[in-house]
C-alpha positions as CSV (number, residue, x, y, z in Angstrom):
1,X,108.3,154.3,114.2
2,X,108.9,150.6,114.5
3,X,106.8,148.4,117.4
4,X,108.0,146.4,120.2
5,X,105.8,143.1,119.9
6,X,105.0,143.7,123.8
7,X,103.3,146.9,123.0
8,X,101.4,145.6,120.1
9,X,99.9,142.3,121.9
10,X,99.6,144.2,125.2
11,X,95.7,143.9,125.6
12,X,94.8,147.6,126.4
13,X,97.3,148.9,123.5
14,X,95.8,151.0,120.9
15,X,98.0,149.9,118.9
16,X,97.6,146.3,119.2
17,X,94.6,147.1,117.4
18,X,96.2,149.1,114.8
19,X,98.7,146.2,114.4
20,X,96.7,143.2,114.1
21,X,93.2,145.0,112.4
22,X,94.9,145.1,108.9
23,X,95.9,141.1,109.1
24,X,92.6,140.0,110.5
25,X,90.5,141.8,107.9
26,X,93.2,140.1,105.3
27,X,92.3,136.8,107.2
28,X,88.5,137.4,106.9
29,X,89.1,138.1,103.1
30,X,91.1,134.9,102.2
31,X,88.4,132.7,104.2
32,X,85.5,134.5,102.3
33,X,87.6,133.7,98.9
34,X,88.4,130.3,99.9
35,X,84.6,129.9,100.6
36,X,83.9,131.2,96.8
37,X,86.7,128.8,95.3
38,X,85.0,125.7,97.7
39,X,81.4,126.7,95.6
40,X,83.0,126.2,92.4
41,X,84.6,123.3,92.9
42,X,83.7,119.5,93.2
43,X,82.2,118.1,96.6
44,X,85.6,115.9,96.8
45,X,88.1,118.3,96.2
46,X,86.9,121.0,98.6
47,X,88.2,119.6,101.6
48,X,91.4,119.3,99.9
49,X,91.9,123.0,99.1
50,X,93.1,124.8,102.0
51,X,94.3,128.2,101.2
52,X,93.0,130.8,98.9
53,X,94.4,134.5,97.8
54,X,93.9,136.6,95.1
55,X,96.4,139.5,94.3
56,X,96.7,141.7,91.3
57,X,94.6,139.3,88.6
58,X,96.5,135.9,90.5
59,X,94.9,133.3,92.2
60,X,97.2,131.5,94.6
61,X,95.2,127.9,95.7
62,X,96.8,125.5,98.4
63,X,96.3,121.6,98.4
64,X,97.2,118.9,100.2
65,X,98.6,116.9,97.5
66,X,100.0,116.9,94.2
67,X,97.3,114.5,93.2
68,X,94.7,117.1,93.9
69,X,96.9,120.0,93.2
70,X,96.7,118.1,89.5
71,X,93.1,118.1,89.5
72,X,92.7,121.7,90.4
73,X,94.8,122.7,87.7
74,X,92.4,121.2,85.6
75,X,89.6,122.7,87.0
76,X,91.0,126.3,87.2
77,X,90.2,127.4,83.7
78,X,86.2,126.6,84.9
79,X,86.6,128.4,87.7
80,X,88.2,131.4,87.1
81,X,85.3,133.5,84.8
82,X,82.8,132.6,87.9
83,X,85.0,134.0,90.7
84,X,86.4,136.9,88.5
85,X,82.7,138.2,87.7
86,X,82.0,137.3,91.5
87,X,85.4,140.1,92.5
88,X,84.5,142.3,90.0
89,X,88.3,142.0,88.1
90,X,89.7,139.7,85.7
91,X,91.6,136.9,87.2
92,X,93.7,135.6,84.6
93,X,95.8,132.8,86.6
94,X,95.5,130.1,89.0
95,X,98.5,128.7,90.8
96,X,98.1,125.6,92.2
97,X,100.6,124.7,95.2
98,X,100.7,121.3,97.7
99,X,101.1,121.7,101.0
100,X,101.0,118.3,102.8
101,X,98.8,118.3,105.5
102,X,99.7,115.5,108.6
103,X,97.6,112.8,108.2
104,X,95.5,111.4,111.4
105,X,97.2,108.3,110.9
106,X,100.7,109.7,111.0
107,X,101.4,110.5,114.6
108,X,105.1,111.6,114.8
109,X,105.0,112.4,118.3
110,X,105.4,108.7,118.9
111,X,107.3,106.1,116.8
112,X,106.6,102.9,117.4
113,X,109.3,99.9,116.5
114,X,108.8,98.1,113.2
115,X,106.9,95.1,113.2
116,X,109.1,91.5,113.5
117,X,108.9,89.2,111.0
118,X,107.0,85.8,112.3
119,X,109.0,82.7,112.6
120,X,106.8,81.3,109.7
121,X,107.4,84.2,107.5
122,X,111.2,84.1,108.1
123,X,111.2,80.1,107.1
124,X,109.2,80.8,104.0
125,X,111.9,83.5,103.3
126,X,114.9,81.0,103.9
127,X,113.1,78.5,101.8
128,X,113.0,80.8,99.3
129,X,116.5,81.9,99.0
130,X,117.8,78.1,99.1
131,X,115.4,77.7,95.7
132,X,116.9,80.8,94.3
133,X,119.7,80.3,91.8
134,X,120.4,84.2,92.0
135,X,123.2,84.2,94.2
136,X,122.2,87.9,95.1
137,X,118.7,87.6,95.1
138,X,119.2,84.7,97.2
139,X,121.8,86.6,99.8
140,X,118.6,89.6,99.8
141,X,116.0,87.5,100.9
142,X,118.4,86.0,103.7
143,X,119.1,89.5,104.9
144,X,115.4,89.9,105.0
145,X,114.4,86.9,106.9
146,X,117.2,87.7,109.6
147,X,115.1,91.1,110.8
């Protein structure tokens, strides 16, 4: 019998703890896993692995780049034996996936308009395209010290 959402997040519903026990417990599980992965790895590349799961002999790891999804790969074979005798099964494979994380500096909520060029930075560029004897060359830096 399927579930209306209502009846599974109403707060006195039986159910809503039927529904939801199952995927906190698997919640608790991944963070105690990702805590186990975090031991075994480098103080500078913990921070940098997000996500953890394990599943039938697989172990799934999320970064935030591809740089460090490069250095976990070559980490994995390391730590592998450690968290397979930790789990009690053999864990055979690591796969290593990015997933970009927003960056503090990165605030897309607001844009804010390119900076100008300064009048002595557009003469400099002028200058440079009247030395130029690349006719296209010369027509870029132009375009460039019109913005």
């Amino acid at each position: 019998m399927l579930k209306r959402l209502d009846q599974l997040l109403s707060p006195s519903s039986r159910d809503r703890q039927e529904g939801i026990a199952p995927l906190l417990a698997e919640l608790e599980r991944r963070e105690q896993l990702l805590a186990q992965v975090h031991e075994q790895l480098p103080d500078m590349l913990r921070p940098h692995c997000t996500q953890a799961s394990l599943n039938e002999g697989k172990l799934r790891l999320a970064v935030t780049s591809p740089a460090w999804a490069y250095q976990l790969r070559l980490l994995a074979p390391n730590i592998l034996p450690p968290l397979s005798k930790m789990h009690n099964i053999t864990i055979y494979e690591a796969q290593v996936y990015v997933i970009p994380q927003q960056m503090p500096w990165e605030d897309t909520s607001q844009s804010s308009p390119p900076a100008q060029l300064s009048a002595t930075t557009r003469a400099h560029l002028r200058e440079v395209a009247a030395s130029c004897e690349d006719a296209l060359l010369a027509q870029r830096f132009l375009q460039l010290a019109r913005h």
